[in-house]
TIPADO-677876 format. One record per residue (C-alpha): x, y, z; residue in one letter; residue number from 1. Coordinates in Angstrom, 2 decimals. Layout:
// residues N
<pt <X, Y, Z>, "A", NUM>;
...
END
This chain:
// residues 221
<pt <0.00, 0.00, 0.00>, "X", 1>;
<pt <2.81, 2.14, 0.92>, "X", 2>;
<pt <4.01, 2.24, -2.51>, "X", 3>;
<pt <0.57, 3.11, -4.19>, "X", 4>;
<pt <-0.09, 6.15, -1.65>, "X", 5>;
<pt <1.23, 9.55, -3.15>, "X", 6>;
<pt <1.78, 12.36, -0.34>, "X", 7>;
<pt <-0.26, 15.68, -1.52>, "X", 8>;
<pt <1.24, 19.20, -0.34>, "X", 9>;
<pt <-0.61, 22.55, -0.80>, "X", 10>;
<pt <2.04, 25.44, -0.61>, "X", 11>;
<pt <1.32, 29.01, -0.71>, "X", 12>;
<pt <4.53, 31.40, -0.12>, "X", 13>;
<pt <6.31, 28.69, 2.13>, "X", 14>;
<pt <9.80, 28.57, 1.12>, "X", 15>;
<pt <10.26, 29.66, 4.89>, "X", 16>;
<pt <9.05, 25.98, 5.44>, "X", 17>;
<pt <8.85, 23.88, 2.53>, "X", 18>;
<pt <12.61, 22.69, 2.48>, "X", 19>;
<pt <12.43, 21.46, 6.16>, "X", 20>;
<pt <9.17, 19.65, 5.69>, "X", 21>;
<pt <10.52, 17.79, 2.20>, "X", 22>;
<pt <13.65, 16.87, 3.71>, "X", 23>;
<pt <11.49, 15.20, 6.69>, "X", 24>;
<pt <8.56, 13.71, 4.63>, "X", 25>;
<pt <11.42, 12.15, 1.97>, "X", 26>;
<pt <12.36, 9.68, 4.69>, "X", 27>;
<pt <9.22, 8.22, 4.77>, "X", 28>;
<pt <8.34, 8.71, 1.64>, "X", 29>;
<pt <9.19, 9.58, -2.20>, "X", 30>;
<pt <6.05, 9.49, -3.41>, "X", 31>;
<pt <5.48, 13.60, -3.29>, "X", 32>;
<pt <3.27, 15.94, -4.64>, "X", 33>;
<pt <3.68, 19.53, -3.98>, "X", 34>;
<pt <0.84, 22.17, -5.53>, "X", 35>;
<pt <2.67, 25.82, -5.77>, "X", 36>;
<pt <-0.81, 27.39, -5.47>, "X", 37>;
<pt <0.02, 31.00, -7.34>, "X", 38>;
<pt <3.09, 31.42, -4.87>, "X", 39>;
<pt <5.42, 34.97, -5.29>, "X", 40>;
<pt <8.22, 33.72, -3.62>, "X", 41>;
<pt <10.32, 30.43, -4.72>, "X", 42>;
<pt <8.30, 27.89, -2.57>, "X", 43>;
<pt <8.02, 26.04, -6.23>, "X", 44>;
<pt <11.61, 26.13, -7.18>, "X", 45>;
<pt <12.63, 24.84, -3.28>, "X", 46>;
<pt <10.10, 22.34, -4.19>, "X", 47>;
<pt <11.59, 20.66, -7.39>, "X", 48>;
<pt <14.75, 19.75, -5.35>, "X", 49>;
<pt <12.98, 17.12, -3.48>, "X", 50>;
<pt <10.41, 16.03, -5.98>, "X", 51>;
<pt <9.73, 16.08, -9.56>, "X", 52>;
<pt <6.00, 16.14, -9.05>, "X", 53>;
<pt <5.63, 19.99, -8.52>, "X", 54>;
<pt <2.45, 21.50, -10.04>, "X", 55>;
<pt <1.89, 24.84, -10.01>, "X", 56>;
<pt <-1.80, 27.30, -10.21>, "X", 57>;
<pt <-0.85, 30.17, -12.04>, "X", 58>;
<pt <-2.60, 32.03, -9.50>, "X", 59>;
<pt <-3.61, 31.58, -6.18>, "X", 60>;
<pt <-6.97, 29.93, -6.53>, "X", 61>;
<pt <-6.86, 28.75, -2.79>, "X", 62>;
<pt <-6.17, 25.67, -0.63>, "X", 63>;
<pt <-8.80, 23.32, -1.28>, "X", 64>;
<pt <-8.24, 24.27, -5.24>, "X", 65>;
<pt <-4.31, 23.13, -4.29>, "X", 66>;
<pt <-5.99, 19.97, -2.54>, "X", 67>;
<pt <-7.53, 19.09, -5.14>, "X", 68>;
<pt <-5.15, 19.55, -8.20>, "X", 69>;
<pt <-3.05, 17.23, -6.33>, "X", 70>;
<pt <-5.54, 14.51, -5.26>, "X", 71>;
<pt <-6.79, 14.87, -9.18>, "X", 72>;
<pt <-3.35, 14.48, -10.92>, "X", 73>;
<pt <-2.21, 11.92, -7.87>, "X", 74>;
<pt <-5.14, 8.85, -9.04>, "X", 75>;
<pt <-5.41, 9.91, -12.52>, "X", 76>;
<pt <-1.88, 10.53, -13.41>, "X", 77>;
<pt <0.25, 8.57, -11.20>, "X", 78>;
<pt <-2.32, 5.48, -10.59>, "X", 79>;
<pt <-2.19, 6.30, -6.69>, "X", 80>;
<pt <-4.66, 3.62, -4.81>, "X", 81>;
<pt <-4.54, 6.51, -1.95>, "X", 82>;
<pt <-3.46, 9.65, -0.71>, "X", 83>;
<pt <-1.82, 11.41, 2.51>, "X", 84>;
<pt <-2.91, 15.03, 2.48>, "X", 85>;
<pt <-0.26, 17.21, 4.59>, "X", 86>;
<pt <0.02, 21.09, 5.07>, "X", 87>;
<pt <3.08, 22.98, 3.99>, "X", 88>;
<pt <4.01, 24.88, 6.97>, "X", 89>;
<pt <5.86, 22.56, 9.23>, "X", 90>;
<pt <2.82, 21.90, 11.78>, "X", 91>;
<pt <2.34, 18.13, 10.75>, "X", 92>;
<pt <4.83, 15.69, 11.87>, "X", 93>;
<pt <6.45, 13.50, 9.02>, "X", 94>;
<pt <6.87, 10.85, 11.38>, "X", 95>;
<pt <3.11, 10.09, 12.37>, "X", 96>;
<pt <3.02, 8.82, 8.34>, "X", 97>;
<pt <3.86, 4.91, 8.71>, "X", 98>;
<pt <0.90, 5.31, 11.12>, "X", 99>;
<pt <-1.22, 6.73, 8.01>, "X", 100>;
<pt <0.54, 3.59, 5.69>, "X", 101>;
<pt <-0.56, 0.78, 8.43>, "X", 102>;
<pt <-4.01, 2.09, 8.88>, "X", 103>;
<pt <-4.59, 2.60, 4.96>, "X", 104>;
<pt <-3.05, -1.45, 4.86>, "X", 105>;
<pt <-5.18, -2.79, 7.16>, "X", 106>;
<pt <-8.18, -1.69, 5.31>, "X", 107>;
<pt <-9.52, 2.17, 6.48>, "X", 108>;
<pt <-10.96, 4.12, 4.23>, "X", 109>;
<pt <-10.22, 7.35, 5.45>, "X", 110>;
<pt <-7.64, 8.24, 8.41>, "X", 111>;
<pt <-7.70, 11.60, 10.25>, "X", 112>;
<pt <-5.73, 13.32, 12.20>, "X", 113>;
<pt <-6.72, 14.49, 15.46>, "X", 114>;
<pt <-4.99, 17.21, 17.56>, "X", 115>;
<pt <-4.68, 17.44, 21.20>, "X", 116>;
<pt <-6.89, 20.53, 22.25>, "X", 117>;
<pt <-4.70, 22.02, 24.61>, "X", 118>;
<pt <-2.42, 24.97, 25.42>, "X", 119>;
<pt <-0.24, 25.13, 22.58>, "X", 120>;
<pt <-3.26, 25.13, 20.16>, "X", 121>;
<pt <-4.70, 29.32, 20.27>, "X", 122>;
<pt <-8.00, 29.50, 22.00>, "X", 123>;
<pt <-9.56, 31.11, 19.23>, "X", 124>;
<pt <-8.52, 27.85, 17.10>, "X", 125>;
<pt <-10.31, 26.08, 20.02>, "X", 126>;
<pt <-13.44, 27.86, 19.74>, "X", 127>;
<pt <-13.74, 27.07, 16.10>, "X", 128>;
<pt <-12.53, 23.82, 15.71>, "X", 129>;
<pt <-15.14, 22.44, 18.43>, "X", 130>;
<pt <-17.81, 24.41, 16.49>, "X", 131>;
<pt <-16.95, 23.28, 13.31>, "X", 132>;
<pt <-17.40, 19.69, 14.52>, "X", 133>;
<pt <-20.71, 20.56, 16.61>, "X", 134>;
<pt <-21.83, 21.82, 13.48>, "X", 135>;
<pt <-21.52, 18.63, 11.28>, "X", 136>;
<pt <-22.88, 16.62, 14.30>, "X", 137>;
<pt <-26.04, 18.69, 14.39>, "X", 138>;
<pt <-26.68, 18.48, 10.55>, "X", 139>;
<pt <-25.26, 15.33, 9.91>, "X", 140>;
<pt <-25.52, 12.99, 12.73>, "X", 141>;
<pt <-22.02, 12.23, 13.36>, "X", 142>;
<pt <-18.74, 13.87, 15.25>, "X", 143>;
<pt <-15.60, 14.50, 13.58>, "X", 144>;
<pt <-12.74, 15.62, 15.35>, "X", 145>;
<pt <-10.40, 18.51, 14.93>, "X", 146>;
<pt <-12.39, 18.83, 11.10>, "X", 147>;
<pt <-9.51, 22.35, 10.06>, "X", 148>;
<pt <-6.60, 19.56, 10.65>, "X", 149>;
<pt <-5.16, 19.08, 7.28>, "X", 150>;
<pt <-3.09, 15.97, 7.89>, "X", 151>;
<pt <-5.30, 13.42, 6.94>, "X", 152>;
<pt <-5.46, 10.24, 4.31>, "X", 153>;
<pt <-8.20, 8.95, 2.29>, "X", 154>;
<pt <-8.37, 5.76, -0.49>, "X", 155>;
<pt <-9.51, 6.36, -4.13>, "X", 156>;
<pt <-12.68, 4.94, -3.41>, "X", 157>;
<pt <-13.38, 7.48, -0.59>, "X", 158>;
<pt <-12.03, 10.19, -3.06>, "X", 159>;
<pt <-14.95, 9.84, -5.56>, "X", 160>;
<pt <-17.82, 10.16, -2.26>, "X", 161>;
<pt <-15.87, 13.56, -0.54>, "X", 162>;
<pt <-14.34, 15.06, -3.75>, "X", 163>;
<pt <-15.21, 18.68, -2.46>, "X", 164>;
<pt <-15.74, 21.77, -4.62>, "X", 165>;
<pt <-14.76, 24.58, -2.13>, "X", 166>;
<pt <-11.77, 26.56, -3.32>, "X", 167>;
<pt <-10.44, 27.88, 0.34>, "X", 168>;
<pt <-10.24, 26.49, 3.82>, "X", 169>;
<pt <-13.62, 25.63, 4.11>, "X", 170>;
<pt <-12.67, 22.82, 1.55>, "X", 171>;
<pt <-11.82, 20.86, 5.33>, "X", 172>;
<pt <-15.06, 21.48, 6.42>, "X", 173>;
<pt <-16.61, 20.17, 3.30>, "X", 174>;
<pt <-14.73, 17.13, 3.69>, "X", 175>;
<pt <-16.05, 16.34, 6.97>, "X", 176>;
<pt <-19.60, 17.07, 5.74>, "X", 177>;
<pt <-19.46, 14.45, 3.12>, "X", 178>;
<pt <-17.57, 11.79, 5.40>, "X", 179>;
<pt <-20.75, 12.28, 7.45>, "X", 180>;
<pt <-22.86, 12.45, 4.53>, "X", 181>;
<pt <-21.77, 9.31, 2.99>, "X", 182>;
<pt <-21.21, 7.58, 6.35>, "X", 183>;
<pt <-17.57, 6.62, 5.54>, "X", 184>;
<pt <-16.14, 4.61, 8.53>, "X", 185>;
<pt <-12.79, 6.64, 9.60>, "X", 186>;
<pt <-10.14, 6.04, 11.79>, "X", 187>;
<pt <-8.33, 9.05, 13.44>, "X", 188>;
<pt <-4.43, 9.36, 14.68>, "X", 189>;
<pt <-3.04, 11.09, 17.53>, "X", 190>;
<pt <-0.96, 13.65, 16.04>, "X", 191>;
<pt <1.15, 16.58, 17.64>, "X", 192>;
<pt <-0.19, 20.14, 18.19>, "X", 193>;
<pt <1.69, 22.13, 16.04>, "X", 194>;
<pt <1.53, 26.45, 15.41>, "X", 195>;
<pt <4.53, 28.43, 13.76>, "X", 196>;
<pt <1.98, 30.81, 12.35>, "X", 197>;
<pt <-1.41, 31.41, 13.97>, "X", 198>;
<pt <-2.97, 33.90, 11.60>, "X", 199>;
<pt <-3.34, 31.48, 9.13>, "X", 200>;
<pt <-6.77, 30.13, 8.77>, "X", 201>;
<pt <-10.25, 30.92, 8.60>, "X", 202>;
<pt <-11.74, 34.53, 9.58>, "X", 203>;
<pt <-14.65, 35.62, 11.05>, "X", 204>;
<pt <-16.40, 35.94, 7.63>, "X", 205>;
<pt <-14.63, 32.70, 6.82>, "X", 206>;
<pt <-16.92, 30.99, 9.16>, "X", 207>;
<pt <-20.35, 32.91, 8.44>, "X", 208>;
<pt <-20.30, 31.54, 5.29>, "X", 209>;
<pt <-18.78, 28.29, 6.32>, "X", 210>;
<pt <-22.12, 27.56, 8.33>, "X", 211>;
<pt <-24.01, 28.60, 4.86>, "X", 212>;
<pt <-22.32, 25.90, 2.74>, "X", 213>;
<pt <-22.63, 23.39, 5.22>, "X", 214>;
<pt <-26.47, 23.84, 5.11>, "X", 215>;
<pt <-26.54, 23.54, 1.42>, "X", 216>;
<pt <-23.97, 20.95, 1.70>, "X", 217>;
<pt <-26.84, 19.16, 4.49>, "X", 218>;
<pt <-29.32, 19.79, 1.64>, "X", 219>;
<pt <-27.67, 18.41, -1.46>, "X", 220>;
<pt <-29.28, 15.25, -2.79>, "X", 221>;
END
């Protein structure tokens, strides 16, 4: 399985990060995909020393645009039976992946990472991560935790019932809706609590509309 799973990386103006995380994730792992999504500094050309799979948006389109790209060109172009999405900014831990590889072996159909809500996570971050999952709970019947992590896996079959159409961060809410929706069996991983940069995210407006496409996401048929 290990072989067939492809590692997907959004990256938005990261070359602060992006060489620290590659050089980590290659020891695990050289099946990488990195999405330069529309970046003005050389996160892409950092990028292309670890891994010849480097796509790059033109323009920033957002991260679950980059998400996608990657997932897309991943089973399509590189006949991946499953995928390990990870952020760009150095707050996942390369070493939690064999973890990921077992779990995706032994059969699970999607693996999330969970968090540890405690004092090294920003209170704020706190405050929205519980209500994202309260949210999906009262709409669709079942709790997901820490939905805004991005370090998460999911099989090809899974792919085809949560492909998501957001464009931004929401994208990880949208996910969680249609795990729900679908009621895909998931299996979640202790991972570390991790923040470099804590204005990265979702805003307030971010999550007013958030709770909007989650209803229409509830009332899709």
């Amino acid at each position: 399985m290990k072989s067939s799973t492809w590692i997907v990386i959004p990256a938005y103006n990261e070359e602060k990060y992006i060489d620290c995380v590659l050089k980590k994730v290659a020891k695990f792992s050289k099946n990488i995909v990195v999405v330069d999504d529309g970046s003005a500094d050389n996160t892409a050309v950092i990028a292309q020393k670890y891994c010849s799979h480097v796509l790059v948006h033109k323009v920033n389109l957002g991260k679950g645009a980059a998400l996608k790209t990657g997932c897309e060109y991943a089973f399509q172009k590189l006949g991946a039976k499953a995928v390990i999405l990870m952020d760009s900014d150095d707050q996942h831990d390369p070493a939690k992946l064999p973890e990921f590889f077992q779990h995706l072996k032994d059969g699970s159909r999607v693996v999330l990472g969970e968090r540890a809500m405690n004092f090294q996570m920003p209170l704020i971050k706190i405050i929205g991560n519980r209500f994202s999952s309260i949210l999906v709970l009262v709409l669709f019947g079942v709790y997901i935790p820490d939905i805004p992590s991005g370090y998460k896996a999911f099989t090809k079959k899974a792919y085809q019932k949560i492909k998501w159409h957001s464009s931004g961060y929401e994208a990880e809410v949208e996910i969680a809706a249609r795990i729900a929706k679908n009621k895909l069996a998931f299996t979640t991983i202790t991972i570390p609590t991790i923040y470099h940069d804590t204005d990265k995210g979702m805003t307030l407006l971010d999550t007013f509309e958030m709770i909007i496409k989650v209803i229409s996401w509830r009332l899709e048929k």
